[in-house]
C-alpha positions as CSV (number, residue, x, y, z in Angstrom):
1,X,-13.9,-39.5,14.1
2,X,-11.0,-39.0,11.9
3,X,-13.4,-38.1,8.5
4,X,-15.2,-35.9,11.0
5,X,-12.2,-34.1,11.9
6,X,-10.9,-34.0,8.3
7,X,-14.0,-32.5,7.5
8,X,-14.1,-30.0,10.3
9,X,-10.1,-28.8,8.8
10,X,-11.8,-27.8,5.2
11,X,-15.2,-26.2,6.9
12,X,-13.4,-24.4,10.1
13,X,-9.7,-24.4,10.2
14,X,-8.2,-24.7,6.6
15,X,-5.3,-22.6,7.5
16,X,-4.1,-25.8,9.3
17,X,-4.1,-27.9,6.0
18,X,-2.4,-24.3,4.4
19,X,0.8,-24.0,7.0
20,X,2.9,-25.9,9.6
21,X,2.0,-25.8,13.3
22,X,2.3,-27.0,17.2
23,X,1.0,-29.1,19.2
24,X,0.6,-28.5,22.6
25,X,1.3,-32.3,23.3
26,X,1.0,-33.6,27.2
27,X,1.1,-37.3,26.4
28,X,-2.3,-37.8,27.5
29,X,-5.1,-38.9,25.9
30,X,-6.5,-36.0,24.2
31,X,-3.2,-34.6,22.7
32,X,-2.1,-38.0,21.8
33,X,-5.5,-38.6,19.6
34,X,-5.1,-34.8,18.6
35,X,-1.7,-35.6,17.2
36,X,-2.6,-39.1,15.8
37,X,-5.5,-37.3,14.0
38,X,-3.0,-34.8,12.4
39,X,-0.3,-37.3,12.0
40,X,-3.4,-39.6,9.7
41,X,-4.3,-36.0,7.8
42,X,-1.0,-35.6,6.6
43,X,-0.5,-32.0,8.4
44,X,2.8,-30.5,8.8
45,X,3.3,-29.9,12.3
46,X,5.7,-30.6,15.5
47,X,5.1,-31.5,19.8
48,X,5.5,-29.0,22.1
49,X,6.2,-30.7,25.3
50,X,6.2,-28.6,28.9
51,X,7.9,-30.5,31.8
52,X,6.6,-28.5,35.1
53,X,8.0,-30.8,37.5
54,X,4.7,-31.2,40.1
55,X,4.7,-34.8,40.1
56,X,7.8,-36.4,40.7
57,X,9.8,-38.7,38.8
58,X,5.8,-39.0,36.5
59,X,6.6,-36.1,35.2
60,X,10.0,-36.8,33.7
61,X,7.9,-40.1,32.3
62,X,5.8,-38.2,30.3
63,X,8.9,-36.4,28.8
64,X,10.2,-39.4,28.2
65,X,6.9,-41.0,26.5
66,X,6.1,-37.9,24.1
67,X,9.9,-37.7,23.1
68,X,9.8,-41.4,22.3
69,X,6.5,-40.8,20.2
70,X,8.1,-38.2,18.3
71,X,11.1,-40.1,17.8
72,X,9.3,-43.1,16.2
73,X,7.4,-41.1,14.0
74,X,9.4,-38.6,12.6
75,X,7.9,-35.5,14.1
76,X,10.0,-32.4,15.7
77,X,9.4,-31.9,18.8
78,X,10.5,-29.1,21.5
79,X,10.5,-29.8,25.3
80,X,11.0,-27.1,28.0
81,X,10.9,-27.9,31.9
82,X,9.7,-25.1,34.5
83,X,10.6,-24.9,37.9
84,X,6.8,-24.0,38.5
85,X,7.1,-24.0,42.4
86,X,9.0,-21.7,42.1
87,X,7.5,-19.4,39.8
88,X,4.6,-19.3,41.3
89,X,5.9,-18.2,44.5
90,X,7.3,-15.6,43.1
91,X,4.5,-14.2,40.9
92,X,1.7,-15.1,44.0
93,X,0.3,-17.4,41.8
94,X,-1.7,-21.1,42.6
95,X,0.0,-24.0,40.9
96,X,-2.6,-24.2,38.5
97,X,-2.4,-20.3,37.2
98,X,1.5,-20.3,37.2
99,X,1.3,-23.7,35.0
100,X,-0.7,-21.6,32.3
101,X,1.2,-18.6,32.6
102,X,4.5,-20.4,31.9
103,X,2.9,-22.7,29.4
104,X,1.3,-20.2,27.3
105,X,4.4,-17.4,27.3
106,X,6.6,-20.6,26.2
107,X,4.2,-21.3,23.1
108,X,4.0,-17.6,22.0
109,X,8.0,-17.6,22.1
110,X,8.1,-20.7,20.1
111,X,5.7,-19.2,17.3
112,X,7.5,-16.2,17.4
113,X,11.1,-17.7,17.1
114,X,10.2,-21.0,14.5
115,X,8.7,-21.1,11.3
116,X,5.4,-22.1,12.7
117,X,2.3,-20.6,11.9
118,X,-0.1,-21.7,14.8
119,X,-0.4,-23.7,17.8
120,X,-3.6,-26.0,18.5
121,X,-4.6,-27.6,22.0
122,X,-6.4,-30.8,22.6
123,X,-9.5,-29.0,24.2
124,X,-12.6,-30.9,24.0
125,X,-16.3,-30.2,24.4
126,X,-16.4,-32.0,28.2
127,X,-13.3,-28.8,29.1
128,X,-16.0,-26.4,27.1
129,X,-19.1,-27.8,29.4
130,X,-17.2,-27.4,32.6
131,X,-15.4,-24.0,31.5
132,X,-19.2,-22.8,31.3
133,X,-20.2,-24.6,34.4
134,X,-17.0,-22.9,36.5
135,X,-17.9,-19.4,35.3
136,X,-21.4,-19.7,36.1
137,X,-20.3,-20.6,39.9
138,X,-18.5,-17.2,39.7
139,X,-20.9,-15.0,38.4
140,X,-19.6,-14.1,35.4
141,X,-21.2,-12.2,32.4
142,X,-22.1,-13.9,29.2
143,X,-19.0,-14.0,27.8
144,X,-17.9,-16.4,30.3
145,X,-20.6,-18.7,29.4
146,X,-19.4,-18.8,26.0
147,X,-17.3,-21.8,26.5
148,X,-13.9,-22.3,25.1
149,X,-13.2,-20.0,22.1
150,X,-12.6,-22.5,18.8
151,X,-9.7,-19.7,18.0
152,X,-7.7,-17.4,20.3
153,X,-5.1,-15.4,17.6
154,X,-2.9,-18.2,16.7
155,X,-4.1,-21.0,19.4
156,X,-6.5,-23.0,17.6
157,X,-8.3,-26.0,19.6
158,X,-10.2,-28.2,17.0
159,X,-11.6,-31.1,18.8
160,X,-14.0,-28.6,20.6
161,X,-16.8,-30.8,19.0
162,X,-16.0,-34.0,20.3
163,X,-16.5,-35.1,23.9
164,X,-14.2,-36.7,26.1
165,X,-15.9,-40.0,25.4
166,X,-15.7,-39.6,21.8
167,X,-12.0,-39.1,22.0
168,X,-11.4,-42.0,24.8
169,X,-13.4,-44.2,22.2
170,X,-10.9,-43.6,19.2
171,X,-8.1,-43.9,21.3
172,X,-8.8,-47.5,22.2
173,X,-10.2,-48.5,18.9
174,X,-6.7,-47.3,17.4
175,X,-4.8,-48.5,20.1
176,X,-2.7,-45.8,21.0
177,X,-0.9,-45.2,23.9
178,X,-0.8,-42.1,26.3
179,X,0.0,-41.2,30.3
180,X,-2.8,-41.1,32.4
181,X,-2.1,-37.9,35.4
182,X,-3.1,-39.5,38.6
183,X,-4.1,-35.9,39.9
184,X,-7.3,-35.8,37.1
185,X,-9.1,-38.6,39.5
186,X,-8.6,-35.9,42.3
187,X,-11.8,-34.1,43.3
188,X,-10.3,-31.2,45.7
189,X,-9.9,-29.1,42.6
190,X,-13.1,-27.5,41.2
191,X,-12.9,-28.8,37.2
192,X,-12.5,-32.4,38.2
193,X,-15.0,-31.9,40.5
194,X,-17.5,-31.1,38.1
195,X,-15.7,-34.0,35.6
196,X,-16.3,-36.5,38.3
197,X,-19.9,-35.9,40.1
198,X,-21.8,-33.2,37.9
199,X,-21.4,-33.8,34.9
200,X,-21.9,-37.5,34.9
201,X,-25.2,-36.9,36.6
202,X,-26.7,-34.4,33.6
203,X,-25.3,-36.9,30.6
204,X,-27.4,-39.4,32.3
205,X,-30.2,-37.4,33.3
206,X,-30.3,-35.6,29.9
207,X,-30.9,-36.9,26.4
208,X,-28.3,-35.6,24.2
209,X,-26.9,-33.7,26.2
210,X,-23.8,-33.1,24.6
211,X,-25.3,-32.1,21.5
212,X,-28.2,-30.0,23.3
213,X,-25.1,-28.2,25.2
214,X,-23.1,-27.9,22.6
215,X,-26.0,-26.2,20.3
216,X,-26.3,-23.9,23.9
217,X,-22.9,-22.7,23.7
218,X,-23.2,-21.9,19.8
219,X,-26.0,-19.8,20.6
220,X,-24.6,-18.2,23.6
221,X,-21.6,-16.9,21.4
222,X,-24.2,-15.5,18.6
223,X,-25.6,-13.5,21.1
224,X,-22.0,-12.7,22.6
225,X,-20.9,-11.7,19.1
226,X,-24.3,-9.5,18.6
227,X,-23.8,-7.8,22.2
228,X,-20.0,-7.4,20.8
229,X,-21.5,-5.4,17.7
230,X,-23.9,-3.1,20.1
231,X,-21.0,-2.2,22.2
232,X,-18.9,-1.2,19.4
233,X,-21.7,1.2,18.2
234,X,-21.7,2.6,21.9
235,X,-17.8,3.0,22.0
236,X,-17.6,5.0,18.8
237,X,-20.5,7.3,20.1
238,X,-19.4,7.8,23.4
239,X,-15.5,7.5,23.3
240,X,-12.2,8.6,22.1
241,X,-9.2,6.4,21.7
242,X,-6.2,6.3,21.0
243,X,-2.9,4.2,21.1
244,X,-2.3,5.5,24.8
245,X,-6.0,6.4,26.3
246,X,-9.7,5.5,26.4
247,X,-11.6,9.1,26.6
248,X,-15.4,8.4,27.7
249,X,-17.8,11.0,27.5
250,X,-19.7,11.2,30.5
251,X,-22.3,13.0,29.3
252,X,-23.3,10.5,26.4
253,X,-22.8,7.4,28.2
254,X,-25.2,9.1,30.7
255,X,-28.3,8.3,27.7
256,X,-28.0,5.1,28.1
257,X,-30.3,3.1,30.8
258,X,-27.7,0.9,32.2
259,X,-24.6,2.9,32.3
260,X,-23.2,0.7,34.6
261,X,-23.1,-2.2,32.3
262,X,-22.1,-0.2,29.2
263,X,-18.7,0.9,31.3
264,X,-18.3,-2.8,32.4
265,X,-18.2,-4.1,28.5
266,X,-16.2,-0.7,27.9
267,X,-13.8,-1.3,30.3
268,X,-13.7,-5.2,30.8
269,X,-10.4,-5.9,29.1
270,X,-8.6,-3.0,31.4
271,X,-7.9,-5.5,34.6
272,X,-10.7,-3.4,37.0
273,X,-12.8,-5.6,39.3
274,X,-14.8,-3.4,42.2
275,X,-17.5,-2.1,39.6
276,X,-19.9,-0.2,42.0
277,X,-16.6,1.8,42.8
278,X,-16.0,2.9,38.9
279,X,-19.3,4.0,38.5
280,X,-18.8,6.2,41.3
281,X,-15.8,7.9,39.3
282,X,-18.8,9.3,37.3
283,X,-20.3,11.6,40.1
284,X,-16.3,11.9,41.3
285,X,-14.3,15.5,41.7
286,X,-12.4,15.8,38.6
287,X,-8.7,13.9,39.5
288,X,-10.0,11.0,41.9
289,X,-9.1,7.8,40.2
290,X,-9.1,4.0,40.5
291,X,-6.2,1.5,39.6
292,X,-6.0,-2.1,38.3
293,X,-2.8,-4.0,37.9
294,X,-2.4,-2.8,34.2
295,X,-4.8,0.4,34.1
296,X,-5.7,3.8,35.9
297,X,-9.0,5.6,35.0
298,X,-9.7,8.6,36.0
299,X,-12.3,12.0,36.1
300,X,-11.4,14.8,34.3
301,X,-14.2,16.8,34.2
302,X,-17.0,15.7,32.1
303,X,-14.8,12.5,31.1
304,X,-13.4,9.2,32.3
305,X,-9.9,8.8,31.3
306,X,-8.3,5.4,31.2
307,X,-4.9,4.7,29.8
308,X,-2.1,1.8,30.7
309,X,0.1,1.9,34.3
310,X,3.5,3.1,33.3
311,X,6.3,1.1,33.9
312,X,8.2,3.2,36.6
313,X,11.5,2.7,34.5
314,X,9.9,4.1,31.8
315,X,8.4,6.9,34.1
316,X,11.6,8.0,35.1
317,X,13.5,8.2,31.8
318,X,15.8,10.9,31.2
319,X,17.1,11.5,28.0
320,X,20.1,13.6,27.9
321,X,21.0,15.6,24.2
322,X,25.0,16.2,24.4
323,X,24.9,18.5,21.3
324,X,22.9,20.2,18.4
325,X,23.3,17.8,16.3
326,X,21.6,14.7,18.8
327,X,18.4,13.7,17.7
328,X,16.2,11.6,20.4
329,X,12.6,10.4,20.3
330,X,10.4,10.7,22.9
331,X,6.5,9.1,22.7
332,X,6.9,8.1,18.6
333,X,7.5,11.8,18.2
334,X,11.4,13.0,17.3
335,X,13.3,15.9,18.7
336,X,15.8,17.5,17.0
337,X,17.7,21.3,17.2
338,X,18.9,23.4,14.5
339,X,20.6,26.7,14.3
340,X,18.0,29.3,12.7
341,X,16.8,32.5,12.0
342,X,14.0,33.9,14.7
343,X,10.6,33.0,13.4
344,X,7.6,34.3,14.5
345,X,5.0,31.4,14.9
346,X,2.5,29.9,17.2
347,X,3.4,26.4,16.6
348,X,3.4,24.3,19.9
349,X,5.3,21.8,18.3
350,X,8.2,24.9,18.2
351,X,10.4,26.7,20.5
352,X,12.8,29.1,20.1
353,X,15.7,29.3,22.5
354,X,18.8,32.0,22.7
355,X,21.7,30.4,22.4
356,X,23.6,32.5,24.5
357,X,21.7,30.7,27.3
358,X,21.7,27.0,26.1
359,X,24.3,25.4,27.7
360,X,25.4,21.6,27.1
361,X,24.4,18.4,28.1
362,X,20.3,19.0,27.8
363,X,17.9,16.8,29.1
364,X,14.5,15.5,28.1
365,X,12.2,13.9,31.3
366,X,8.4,13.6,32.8
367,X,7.8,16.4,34.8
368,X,7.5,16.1,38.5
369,X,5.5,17.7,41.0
370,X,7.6,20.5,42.4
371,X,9.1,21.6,39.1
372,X,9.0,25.5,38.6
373,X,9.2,27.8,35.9
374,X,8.8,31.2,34.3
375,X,6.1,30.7,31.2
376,X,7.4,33.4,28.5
377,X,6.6,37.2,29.4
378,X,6.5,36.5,33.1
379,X,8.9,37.2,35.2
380,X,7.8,35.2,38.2
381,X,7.7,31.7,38.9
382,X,4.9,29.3,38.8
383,X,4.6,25.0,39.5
384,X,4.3,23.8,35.5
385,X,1.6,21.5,37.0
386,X,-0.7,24.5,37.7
387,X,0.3,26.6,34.5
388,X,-0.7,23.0,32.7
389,X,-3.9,22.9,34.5
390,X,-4.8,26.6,33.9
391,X,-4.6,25.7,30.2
392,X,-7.1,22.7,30.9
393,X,-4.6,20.0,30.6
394,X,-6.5,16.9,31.3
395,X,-4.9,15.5,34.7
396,X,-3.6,12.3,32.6
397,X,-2.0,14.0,30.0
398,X,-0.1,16.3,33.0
399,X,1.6,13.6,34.6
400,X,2.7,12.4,31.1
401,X,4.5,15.9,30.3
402,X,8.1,16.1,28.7
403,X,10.1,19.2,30.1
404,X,13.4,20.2,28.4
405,X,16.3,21.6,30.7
406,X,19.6,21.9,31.9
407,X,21.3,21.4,34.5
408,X,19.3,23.5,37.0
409,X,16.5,24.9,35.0
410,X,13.6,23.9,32.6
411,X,14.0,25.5,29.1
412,X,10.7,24.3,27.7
413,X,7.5,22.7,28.7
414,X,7.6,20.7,25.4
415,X,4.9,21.7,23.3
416,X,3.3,24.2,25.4
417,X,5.6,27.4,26.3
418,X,9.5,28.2,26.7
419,X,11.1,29.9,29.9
420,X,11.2,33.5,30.0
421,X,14.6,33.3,31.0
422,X,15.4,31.3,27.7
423,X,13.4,33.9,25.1
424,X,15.2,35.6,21.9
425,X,16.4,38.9,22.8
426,X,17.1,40.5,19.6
427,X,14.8,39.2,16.6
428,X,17.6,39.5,14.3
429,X,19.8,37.1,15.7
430,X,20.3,33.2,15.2
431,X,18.8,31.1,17.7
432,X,18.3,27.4,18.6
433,X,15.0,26.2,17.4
434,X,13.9,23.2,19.0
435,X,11.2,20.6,16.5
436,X,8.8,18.2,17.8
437,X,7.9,15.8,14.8
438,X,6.9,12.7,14.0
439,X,9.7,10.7,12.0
């Protein structure tokens, strides 16, 4: 196994033999023959223990075992202990999910904050097979069927081609030592059951079947890769994006025979789960939406709209500008004021403002729903939400809008149209002219 392994760094992961990494070390058998494989290779890397406290004093024990490993031979290693209970109460997570959570957000802290260049998992073929098996149970789309992914950014997980028996099998014939968790004979959670009692069943009923599954799951990702391509032709036909918004032509994704699955891949990554109720959103009023826990997509005419939640904080940001000389930013885009000569233009990215009427502290903030002003040359009063959607404002975009005021009034519906109340009076004069650029 170990010339197999050596052999699979040069073909698939030579950035391992190239850089220093982590291992996501339990003390059980697969990240102790993981780490005994890299410690034979001559790789530079260091443990990365997580303590989650669900087993009693067993779980200190394992601590214990993995910092005594790493002591004996040399290696760094980093330990962290999670009050999991706890955080998953919190969070409304199951035991399980919380555990992953904390784990994985405690790895991408330590890459980010050490000089390591990846972290790689003891995931094996058998967690592959009944990856595949759970997904199927839950009706998932091919991509769930593709197994585990060999590479995930930096989390690498090469011992993906070797099955649990392999790795069991080198273990004992190098004598190494690990912690067996007394909760992986259990058969109340849904992976161990299918560890236990199904996939026992098909390794003895099948010939080869690891190497007949795991040629199955190579082919499944080709044709995952080669659906990846297709939808990528789609998206650029059919949509517009941005950093901040997904734009998606109803029209064009209308041509296409099963518009409902072209949304899902379009979509998949943006938290949503009732499907039939999106594809409703296409015959929608313009304005009726649906939410996920990270996204909101919405009609706006002859489009779907989806951009990311706001965080509320964010949503309710004011900036305040003290003096002519403050410059602030606002949506990577800078603000700043100068002292000027009137000039004629049409830029929306301009506004000119008498001084006689500006009047310190200013202040930069999302509109809201009742605000009111008088766009330039009228002398009444009008909600800057309907003057926004007069001038075909998509609904996302108006709920994102900056306003500048003072104290009582709005000055300038930033990058659309000043107050009336705020206009030059005499051409000739100085006035304030307010710049939206980017930096």
């Amino acid at each position: 196994m170990l010339s197999e392994f050596q052999q699979l760094l040069s073909d698939q992961f030579p950035e391992l033999k190239e850089s220093s990494f982590l291992i996501a070390c339990s003390g059980g058998v697969d990240s102790m023959v993981l780490t005994d494989l890299c410690l034979k290779s001559h790789l530079d890397f260091a443990l990365a223990h997580c303590n989650f406290q669900l087993r009693e004093n067993e779980a200190d024990k394992d601590e214990a075992f993995v910092k005594d490993y790493a002591h004996q031979n040399k290696v760094k290693i980093f330990n962290q202990t999670f009050d999991t209970h706890a955080f998953a109460e919190k969070e409304k997570l199951s035991i399980q999910e919380a555990a992953r959570k904390l784990r994985y957000t405690w790895f991408k802290e330590l890459l980010k904050n050490t000089k390591y260049d990846y972290l790689i998992t003891a995931h094996h073929l058998n967690d592959s097979i009944e990856t595949f098996m759970i997904n199927l149970f839950r009706g998932t789309g091919l991509a769930g069927l593709t197994g585990i992914p060999d590479k995930n950014d930096k989390i690498l997980r090469p011992l993906l081609v070797f099955s649990r028996a392999q790795i069991e099998d080198y273990a004992n014939k190098n004598e190494l030592k690990w912690k067996e968790d007394v909760t992986n004979a259990s058969t109340k959670y849904v992976r161990n059951a299918i560890r236990h009692e199904v996939t026992p069943v098909l390794e003895k009923q099948t010939p080869q079947f690891y190497a007949s599954f795991l040629k199955t799951l190579d082919h499944l990702k080709a044709d995952q890769n080669l659906l990846n391509d297709y939808i990528s032709q789609i998206k650029a036909e059919v949509c517009v994006s941005d950093k901040q918004k997904l734009k998606i032509s109803i029209e064009k994704l209308k041509t296409y025979k099963n518009e409902k699955t072209v949304l899902f891949h379009l979509l998949k990554d943006k938290g949503f789960k009732s499907w039939d109720n999106i594809v409703d959103l296409l015959t929608a009023e313009t304005g009726k939406f649906k939410k996920s826990h990270t996204h909101i997509l919405m009609k706006d005419r002859e489009f779907l709209i989806c951009e990311k939640l706001q965080d509320k904080l964010k949503a309710d940001e004011v900036i305040e500008i003290n003096s002519i000389t403050d410059k602030v930013c606002i949506d990577g885009y800078q603000i700043t004021l100068n002292k000027t000569d009137f000039e004629l233009n049409n830029y929306k990215n301009q506004a000119h403002i008498n001084p006689k009427k500006l009047n310190f502290p200013l202040f930069l903030r999302k509109v809201k729903s009742n605000d009111k002003f008088s766009p330039l040359g009228m002398t009444s009063r009008k909600r800057v939400w309907d003057y926004l959607k007069d001038k075909k404002v998509p609904v996302l975009d108006r709920k994102q809008q900056w306003v500048l005021t003072d104290k009582t009034n709005i000055i300038w519906v930033v990058g659309h149209q000043i107050d009336e109340n705020y206009k030059v009076l005499n051409k000739d004069q100085k006035c304030i002219k307010v710049v939206l650029v980017k930096p």
